[in-house]
C-alpha positions in Angstrom: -8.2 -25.5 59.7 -9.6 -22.5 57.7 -7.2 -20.0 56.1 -9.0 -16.9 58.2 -8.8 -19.1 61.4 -5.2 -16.7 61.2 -6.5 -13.7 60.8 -6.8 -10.8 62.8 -10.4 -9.7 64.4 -11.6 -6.1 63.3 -13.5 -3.5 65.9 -16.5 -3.2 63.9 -17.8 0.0 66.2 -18.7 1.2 69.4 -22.1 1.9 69.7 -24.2 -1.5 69.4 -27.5 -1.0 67.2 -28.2 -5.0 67.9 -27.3 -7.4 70.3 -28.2 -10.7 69.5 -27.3 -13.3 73.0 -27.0 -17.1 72.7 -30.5 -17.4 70.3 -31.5 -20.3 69.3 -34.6 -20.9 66.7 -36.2 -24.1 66.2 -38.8 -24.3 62.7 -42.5 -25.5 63.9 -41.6 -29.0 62.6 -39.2 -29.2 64.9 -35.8 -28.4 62.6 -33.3 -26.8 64.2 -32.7 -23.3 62.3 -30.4 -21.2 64.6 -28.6 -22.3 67.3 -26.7 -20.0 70.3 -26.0 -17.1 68.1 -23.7 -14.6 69.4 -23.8 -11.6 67.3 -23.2 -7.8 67.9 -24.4 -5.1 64.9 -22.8 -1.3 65.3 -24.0 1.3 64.2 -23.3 2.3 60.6 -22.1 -1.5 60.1 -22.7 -2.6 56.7 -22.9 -6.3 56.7 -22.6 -9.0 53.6 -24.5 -12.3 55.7 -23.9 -15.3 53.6 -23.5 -19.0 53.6 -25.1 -22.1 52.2 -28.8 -21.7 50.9 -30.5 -22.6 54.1 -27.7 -21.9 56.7 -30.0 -20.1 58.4 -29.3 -16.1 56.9 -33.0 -15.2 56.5 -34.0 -17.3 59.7 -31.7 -14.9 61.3 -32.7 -11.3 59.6 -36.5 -12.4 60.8 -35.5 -11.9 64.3 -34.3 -8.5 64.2 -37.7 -6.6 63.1 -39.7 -9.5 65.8 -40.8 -11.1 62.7 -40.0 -14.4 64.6 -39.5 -14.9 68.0 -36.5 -17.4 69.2 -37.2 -20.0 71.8 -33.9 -19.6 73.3 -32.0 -15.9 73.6 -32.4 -12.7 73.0 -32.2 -9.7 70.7 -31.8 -6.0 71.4 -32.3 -2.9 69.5 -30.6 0.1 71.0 -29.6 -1.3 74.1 -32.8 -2.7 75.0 -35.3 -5.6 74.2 -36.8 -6.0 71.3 -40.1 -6.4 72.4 -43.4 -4.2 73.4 -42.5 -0.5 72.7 -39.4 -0.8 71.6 -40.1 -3.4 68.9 -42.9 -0.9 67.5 -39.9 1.5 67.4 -37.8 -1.0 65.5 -40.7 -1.6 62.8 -40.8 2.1 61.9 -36.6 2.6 61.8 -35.7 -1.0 60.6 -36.6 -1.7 56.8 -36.8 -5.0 55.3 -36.8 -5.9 52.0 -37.9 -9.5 51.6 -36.5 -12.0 49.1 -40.1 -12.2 47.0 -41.6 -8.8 46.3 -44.6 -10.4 46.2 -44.5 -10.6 49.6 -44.5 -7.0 50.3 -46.7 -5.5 47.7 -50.4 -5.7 48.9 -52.5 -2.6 47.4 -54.0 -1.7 44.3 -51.7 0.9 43.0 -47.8 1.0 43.7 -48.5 4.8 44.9 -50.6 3.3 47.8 -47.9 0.4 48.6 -45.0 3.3 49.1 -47.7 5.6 50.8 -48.3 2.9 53.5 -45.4 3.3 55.4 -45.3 7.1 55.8 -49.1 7.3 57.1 -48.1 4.7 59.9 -45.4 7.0 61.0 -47.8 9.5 61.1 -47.1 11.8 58.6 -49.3 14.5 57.1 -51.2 14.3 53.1 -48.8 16.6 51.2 -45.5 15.4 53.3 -46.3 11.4 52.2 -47.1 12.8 48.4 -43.5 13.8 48.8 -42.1 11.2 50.2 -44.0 8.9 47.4 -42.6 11.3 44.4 -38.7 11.0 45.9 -39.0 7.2 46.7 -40.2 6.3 42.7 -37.8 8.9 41.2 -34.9 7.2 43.2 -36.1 3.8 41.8 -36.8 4.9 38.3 -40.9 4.2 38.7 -42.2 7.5 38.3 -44.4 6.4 35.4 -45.4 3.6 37.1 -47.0 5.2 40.2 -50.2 4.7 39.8 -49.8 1.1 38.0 -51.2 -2.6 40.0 -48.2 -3.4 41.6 -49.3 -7.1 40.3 -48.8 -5.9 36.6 -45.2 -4.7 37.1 -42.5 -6.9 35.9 -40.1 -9.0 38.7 -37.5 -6.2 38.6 -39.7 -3.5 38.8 -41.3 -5.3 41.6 -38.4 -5.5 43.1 -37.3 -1.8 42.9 -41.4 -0.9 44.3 -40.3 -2.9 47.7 -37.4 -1.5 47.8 -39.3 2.3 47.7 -41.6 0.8 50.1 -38.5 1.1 52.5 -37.2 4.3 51.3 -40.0 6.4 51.7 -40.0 6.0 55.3 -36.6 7.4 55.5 -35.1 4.2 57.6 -32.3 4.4 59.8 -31.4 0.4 59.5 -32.1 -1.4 55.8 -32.2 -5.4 56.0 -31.9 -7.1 52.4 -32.6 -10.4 51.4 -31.2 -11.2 48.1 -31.6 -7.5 46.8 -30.4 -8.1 43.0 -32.0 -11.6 42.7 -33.3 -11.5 38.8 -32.5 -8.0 38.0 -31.3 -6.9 35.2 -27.5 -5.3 35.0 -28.5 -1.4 34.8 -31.4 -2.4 37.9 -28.6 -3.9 39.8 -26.4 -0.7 39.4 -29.7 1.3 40.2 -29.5 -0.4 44.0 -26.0 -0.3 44.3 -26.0 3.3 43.5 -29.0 3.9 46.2 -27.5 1.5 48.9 -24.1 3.2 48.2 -25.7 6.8 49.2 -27.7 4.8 52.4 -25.7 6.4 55.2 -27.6 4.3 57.9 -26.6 0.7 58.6 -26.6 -2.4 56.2 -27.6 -5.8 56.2 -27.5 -7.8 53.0 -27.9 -11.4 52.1 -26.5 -12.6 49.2 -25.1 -14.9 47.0 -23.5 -12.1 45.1 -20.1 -11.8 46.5 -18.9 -9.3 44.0 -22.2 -7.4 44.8 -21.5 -7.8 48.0 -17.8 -6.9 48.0 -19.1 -3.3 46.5 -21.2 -2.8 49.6 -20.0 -4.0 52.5 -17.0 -3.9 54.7 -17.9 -6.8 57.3 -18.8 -10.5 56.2 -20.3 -12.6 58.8 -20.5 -16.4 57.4 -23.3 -18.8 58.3 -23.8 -22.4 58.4 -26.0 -24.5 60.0 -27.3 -21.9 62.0 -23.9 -21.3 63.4 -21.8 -18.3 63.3 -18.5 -19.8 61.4 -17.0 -16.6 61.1 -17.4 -12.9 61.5 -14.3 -11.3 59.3 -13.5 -8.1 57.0 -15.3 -8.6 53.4 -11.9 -7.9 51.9 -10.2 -11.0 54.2 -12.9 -13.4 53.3 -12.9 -12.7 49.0 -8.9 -13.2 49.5 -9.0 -16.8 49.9 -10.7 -19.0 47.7 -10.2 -21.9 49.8 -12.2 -20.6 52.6 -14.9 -20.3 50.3 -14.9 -23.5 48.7 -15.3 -25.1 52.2 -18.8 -22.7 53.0 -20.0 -23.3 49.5 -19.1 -19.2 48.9 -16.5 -19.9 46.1 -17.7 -17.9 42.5 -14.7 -18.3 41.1 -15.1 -21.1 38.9 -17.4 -18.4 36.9 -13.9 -16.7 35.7 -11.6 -20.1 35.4 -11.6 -19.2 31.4 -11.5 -15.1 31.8 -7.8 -16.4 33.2 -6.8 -18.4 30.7 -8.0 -15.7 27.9 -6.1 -12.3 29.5 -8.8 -11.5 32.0 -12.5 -9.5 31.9 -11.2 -6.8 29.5 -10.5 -9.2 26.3 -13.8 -10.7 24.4 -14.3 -14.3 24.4 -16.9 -17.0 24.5 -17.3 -18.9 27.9 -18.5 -21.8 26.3 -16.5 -24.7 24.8 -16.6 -24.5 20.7 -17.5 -28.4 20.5 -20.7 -27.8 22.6 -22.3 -24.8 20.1 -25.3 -25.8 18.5 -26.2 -24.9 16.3 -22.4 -24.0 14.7 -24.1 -21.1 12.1 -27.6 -20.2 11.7 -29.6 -19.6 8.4 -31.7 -16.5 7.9 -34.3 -18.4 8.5 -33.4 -19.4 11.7 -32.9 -23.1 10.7 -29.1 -24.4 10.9 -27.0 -24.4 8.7 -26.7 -26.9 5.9 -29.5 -28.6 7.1 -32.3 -30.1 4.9 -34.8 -27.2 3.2 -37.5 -29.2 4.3 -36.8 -29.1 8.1 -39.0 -26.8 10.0 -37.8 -25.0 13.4 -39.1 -26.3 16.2 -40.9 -23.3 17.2 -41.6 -20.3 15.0 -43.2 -17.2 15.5 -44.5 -14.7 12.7 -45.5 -10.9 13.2 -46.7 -12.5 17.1 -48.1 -9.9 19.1 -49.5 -9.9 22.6 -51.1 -7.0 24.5 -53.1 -7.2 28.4 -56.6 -6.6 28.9 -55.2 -3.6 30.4 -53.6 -2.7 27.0 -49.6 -2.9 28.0 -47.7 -3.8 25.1 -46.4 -7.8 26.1 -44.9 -8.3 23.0 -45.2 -6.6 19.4 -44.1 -7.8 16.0 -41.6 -10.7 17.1 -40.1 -13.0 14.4 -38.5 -15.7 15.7 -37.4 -19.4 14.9 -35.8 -21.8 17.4 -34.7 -25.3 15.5 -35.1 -28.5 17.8 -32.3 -29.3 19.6 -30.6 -25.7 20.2 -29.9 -23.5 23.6 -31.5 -20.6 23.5 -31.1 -17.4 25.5 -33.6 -14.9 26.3 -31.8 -11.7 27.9 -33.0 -7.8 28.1 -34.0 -4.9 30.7 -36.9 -6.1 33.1 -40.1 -5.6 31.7 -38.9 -6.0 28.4 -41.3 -8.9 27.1 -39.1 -11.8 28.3 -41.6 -13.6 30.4 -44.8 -12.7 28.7 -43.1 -14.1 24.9 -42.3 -17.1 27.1 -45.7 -17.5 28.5 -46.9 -17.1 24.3 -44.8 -20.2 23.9 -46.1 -21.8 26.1 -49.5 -21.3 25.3 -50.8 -19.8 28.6 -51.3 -16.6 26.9 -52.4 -16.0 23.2 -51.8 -13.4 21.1 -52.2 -12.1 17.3 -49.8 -13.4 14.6 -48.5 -17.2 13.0 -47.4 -19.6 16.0 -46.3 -23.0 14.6 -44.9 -25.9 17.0 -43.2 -28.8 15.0 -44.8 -27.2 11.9 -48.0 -27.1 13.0 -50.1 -24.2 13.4 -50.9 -23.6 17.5 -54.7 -22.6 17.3 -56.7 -21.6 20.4 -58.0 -25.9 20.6 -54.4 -26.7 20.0 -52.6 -24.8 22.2 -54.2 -26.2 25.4 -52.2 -29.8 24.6 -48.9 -28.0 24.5 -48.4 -28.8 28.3 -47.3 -32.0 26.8 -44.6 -30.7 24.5 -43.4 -28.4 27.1 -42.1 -27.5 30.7 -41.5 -24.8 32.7 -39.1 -24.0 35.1 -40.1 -21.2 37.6 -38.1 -17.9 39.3 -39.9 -19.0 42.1 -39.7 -22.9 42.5 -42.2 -22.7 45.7 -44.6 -21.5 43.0 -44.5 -25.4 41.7 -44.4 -27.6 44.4 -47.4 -28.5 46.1 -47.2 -31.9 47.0 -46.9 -33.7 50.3 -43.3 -35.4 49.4 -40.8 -35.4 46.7 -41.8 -38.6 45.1 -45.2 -37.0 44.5 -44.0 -33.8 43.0 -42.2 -35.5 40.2 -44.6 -38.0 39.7 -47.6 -35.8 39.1 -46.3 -34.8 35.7 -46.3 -38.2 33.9 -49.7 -39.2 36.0 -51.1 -36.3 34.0 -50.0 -38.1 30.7 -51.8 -41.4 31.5 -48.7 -43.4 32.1 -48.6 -46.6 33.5 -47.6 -47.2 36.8 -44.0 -49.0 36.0 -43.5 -46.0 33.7 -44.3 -43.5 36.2 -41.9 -44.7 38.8 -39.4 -45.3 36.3 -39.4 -41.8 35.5 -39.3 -40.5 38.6 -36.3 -42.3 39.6 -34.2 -41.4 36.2 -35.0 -37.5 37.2 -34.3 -37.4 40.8 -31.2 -38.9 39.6 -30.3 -37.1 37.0 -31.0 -33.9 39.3 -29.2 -35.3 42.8 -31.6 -35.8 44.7 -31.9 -39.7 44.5 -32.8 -40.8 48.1 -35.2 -37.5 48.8 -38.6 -39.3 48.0 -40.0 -38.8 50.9 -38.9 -35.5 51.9 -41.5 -32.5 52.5 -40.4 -30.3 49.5 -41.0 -26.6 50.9 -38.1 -28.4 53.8 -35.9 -28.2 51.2 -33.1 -25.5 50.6 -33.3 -23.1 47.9 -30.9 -25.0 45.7 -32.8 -28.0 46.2 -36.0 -27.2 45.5 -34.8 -25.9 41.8 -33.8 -28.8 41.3 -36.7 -30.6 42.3 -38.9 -28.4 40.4 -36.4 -29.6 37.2 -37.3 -32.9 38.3 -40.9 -32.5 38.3 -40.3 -31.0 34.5 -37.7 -33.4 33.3 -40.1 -36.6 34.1 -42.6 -35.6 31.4 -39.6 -35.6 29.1 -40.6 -32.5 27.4 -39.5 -31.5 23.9 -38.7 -27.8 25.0 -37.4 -26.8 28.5 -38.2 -23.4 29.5 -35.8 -21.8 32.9 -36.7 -18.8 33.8 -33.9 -17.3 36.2 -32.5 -20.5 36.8 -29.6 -19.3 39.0 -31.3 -17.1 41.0 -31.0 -17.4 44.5 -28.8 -20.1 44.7 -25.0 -19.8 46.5 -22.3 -20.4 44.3 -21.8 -24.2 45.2 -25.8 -24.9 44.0 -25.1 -23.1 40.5 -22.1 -25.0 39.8 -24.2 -28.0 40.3 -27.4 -26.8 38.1 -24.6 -26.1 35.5 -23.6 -29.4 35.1 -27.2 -30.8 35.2 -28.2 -28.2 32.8 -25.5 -29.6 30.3 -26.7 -33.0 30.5 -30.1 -32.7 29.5 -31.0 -33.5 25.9 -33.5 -31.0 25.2 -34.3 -27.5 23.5 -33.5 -24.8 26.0 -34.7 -21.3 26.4 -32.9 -19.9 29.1 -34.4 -16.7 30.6 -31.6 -14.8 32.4 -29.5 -11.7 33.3 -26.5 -14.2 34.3 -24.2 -13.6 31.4 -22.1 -16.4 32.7 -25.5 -19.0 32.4 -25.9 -17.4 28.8 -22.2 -18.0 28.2 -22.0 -21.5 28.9 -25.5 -23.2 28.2 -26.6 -20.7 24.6 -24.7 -21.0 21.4 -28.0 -18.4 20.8 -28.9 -14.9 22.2 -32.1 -13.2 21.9 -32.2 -9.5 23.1 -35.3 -8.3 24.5 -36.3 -4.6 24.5 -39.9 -2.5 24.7 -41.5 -5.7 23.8 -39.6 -5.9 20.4 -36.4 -8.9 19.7 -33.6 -6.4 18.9 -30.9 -8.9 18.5 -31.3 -12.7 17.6 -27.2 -13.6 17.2 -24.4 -16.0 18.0 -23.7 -15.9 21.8 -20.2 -15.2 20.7 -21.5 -12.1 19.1 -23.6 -10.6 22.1 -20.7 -10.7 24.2 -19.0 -8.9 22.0 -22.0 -6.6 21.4 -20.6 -2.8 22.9 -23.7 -0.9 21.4 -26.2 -2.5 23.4 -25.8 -0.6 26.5 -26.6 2.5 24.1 -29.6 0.6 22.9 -31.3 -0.3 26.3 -28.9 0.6 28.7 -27.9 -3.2 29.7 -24.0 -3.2 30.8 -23.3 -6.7 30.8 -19.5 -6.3 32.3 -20.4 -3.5 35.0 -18.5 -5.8 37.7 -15.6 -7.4 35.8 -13.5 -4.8 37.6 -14.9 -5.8 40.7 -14.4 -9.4 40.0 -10.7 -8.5 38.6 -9.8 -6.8 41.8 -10.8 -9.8 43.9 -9.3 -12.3 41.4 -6.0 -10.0 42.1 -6.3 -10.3 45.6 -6.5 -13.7 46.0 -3.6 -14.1 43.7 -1.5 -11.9 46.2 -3.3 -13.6 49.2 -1.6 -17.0 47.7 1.7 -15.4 46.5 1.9 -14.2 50.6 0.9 -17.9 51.6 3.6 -19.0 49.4 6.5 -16.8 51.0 
């Protein structure tokens, strides 16, 4: 029996907004998505939906703007059905922001993408020019108007949806994983604009503390069953109820506890696991031979767009083999494009040497070998039929023999969880499962350097533990691109800061934590919620003192 089962039910409202009657939703395949939800939305509600990746939460958003129709059921807006009329109302007062911005951002200058909306509501020229000019200055885009959405970075992609939505002035917002690979002063950005929304709120998230900020009403998800439809505040007062949906974030702030709590510096990672333990000018580690070279080193490396953006300029860097590296600064600060230099999908002007060899244009065509890639977006790698096929493509690519192949395949699904998923249809996965199949698909060419880029994002508290664990295991040299201080805490003995293109800071882990000038630097507040997080550590501390009489 749940702790909550106990607790009293809230009157959310009066006035119903939706009305959602015994629906049921059933995938193309055949998968049962959603089945009889019972669900009531007031007006003014703001709503945190959560639950395991693929309870079922964006299945369920879908069906309130008639993006998907439900075979059993049916959904109201404002008291009546959401269908002819009334779901062209719907469209033009019900905003969406979808999970990819890629998804949402169609025309050739971010100015057209946010005009869109206000034309089809049939607004006048100089009344959508204004709604344009409020919608980018509220998201911090202004320069950026007239830019390809395409050429933004994933944050500032993100923000340009979200102005998509706010320039038609909407009376109901519907998020799907809002903060998803944004960096800390972005993420304070939406919660600053969401906080100032005085319509009603839904929001999917794996962000409880986000989430916590925002809303007052938690409705909880699994297998496309309503489990439970509580306060927020109830449901981040008992850790126990979380565990059993998969919802518990705790374990992020186990050692916070035993080191006096958010407000005292400390590392998160355990002093036996730092490698390297002290770093050389040079980047090389310490006391090492003079002869050994980094692994990767980069000299005066620069790398503009044929549009001429700045990727990166003047970067000096050297990662020795073996070592965790993170990768961490505001979005569009040069993270991805130096990754995509090391990789040698983009080329650039400078010294690049890999295993002391000098990466020419011939030469950096074989590094596919030497390295892998991890996506944001895993869908963006998986494009075979089954499982078995994804990971095996890799080491097909390398010529491998057939015994070697399979062998390999079976050591990575392993390795990842996901032994006895072969013949599975990847895009059936969940969220959490197709990162690790894409890890899979990496691991089985046995690369020399592993590149993640946003490896938690996305993924519900129970999936990150368990890419945590896998991400310790693996005997390789990591570069972690992230805004997760807690990933950077526990995977990098290394932090790279990130800013206008330039590295700004190349220090011990230890030592970016403890970093207070940086939110002067480039505006990245790193600890923003750890009064959030202390507040719900302290209620679940007096939930169990209550519990314990």
């Amino acid at each position: 029996m749940h702790l909550l089962g106990q607790l009293s039910r809230i009157a959310w409202g009066t006035k119903p907004l939706f009305e959602i009657k015994d629906l049921s939703y059933r995938y193309p395949d055949g998968r049962l998505a959603l089945q009889s939800i019972d669900l009531t939305i007031y007006c003014g509600d703001r709503i945190a939906l959560v639950g395991h990746n693929g309870a079922g939460k964006t299945t369920l958003i879908q069906h309130l703007n008639g993006l998907k129709h439900g075979q059993q059921g049916t959904v109201y807006y404002r008291e009546a059905p959401l269908t002819g009329e009334n779901l062209k109302r719907a469209r033009l007062e019900v905003g969406m922001l979808f999970q990819d911005p890629d998804d949402q951002l169609f025309c050739n200058t971010l100015y057209e993408d946010i005009a869109f909306g206000p034309y089809n509501q049939g607004l006048n020229g100089d009344a959508v020019v204004e709604r344009v000019r409020m919608a980018v200055e509220e998201v911090g885009l202004t320069e950026l108007t007239y830019k390809p959405p395409h050429h933004l970075s994933y944050g500032q992609k993100k923000r340009a949806a979200l102005a998509t939505l706010l320039a038609m002035n909407p009376d109901v917002l519907i998020l799907d994983e809002p903060t998803a690979n944004l960096d800390p002063k972005q993420e304070k950005i939406f919660i600053e604009l969401l906080e100032r929304f005085s319509g009603t709120l839904v929001c999917i998230s794996h962000d409880l503390p986000f989430l916590y900020t925002l809303c007052d009403r938690a409705v909880v998800l699994e297998k496309g069953k309503i489990h439970h439809d509580y306060s927020m505040r109830e449901l981040v007062s008992h850790p126990a109820y979380l565990r059993d949906h998969g919802l518990d974030f705790t374990f992020r702030f186990s050692c916070c506890q035993e080191n006096g709590g958010h407000d005292r510096a400390h590392f998160h990672g355990k002093s036996s696991d730092r490698f390297p333990p002290e770093l050389c000018a040079d980047g090389r580690v310490a006391g090492a031979a003079s002869d050994c070279e980094p692994l990767i080193r980069l000299n005066d490396f620069s790398c503009f767009y044929p549009d001429g953006t700045c990727g990166v300029r003047n970067v000096n860097l050297q990662v020795p083999a073996g070592s965790s590296v993170a990768v961490v600064g505001e979005n569009g600060a040069g993270k991805s494009t130096l990754v995509r230099c090391l990789m040698g999908i983009l080329d650039g002007a400078g010294d690049y040497f890999f295993n002391g060899k000098p990466v020419t244009r011939r030469s950096r065509k074989e590094l596919w070998r030497h390295v892998g890639m991890v996506f944001q977006d895993p869908a963006d790698q998986l494009f075979c039929p089954s499982c078995w096929e994804e990971v095996a493509f890799g080491p097909r690519q390398l010529k491998l023999s057939s015994k070697e192949v399979r062998h390999r395949v079976e050591e990575a699904l392993s390795l990842v969880h996901l032994r006895g998923y072969e013949e599975r249809i990847p895009h059936h996965l969940s969220a959490g499962e197709r990162k690790r199949l894409a890890l899979a698909a990496i691991l089985s060419m046995r690369p020399q350097v592993l590149f993640l880029d946003e490896p938690s994002a996305n993924l519900d508290p129970q999936g990150e533990q368990l890419l945590l664990e896998i991400l310790a295991r693996i005997d390789a040299t990591k570069i972690l691109i992230t805004h997760d201080i807690f990933l950077v805490s526990r995977l990098c003995e290394r932090t790279i800061v990130m800013h206008g293109g330039m590295v700004i800071r190349d220090y011990l882990t230890e030592e970016f934590e403890r970093d207070d000038h940086l939110i002067s630097v480039n505006g990245l507040d790193y600890k923003f919620k750890n009064a959030c997080c202390q507040e719900i550590l302290d209620l679940q501390k007096g939930a169990l003192s209550v519990a314990g009489g």
